[in-house]
C-alpha positions in Angstrom: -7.2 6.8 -5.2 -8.7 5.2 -2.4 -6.3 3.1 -0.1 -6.7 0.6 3.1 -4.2 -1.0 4.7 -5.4 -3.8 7.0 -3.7 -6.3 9.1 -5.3 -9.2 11.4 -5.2 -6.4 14.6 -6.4 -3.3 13.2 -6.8 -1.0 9.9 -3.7 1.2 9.8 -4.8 3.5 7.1 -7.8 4.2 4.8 -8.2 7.3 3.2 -7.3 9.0 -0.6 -3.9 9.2 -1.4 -1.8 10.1 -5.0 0.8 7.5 -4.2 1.7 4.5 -2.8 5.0 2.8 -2.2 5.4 -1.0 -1.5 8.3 -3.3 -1.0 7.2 -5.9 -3.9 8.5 -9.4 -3.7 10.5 -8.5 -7.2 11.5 -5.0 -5.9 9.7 -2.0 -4.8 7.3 0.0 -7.3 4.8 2.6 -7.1 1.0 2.8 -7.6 -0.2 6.1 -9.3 -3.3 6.9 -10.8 -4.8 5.4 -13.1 -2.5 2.2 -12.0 -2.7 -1.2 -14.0 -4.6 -3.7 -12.3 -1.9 -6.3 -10.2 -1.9 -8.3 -7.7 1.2 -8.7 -5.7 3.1 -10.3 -2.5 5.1 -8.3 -0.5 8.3 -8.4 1.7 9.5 -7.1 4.9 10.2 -3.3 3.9 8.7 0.3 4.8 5.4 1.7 3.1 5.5 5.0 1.7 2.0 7.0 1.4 1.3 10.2 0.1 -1.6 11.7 0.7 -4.1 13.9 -1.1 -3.0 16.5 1.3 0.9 15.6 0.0 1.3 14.5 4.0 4.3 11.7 3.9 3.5 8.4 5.9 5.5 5.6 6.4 4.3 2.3 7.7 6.8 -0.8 8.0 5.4 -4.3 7.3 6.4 -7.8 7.6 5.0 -8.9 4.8 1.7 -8.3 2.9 -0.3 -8.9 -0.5 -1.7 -5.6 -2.0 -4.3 -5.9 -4.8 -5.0 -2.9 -7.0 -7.7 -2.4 -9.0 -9.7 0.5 -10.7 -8.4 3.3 -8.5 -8.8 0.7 -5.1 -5.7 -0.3 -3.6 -6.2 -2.7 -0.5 -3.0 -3.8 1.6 -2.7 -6.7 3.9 -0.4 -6.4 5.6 1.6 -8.5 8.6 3.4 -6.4 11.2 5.8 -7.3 14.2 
């Protein structure tokens, strides 16, 4: 899957990862393959990336809206 996340400084990650970690308005949930398309707000809360490389990152956020869609999973994201 191919992921960016963006905020209104700078692009804080963009590369192919196997999952992906957000702190949803509704609770935290995953994105994995093959992921349902969704469009969701986010909250104040820590990131969690995986990478194809199974590297862990961990980016915290302020608050965000993440869109996924066939494979694409775009992230913007507010940070302090």
């Amino acid at each position: 899957m191919k992921l960016e996340i963006i905020t209104p400084e700078k692009r804080l990650f963009d590369g192919k990862v196997k999952l992906v970690q957000v702190p949803g308005a509704k609770g935290s949930f995953e994105v994995l393959k093959n992921h349902a398309p969704i469009i969701s707000t986010l909250t104040q809360g820590t990131i969690k990336v995986i990478t194809e490389k199974d590297q862990q990152e961990f980016i915290e956020i302020n608050s965000g809206i993440i869109e996924v869609k066939a494979n694409s999973i775009t992230i913007l994201a507010v940070t302090s």
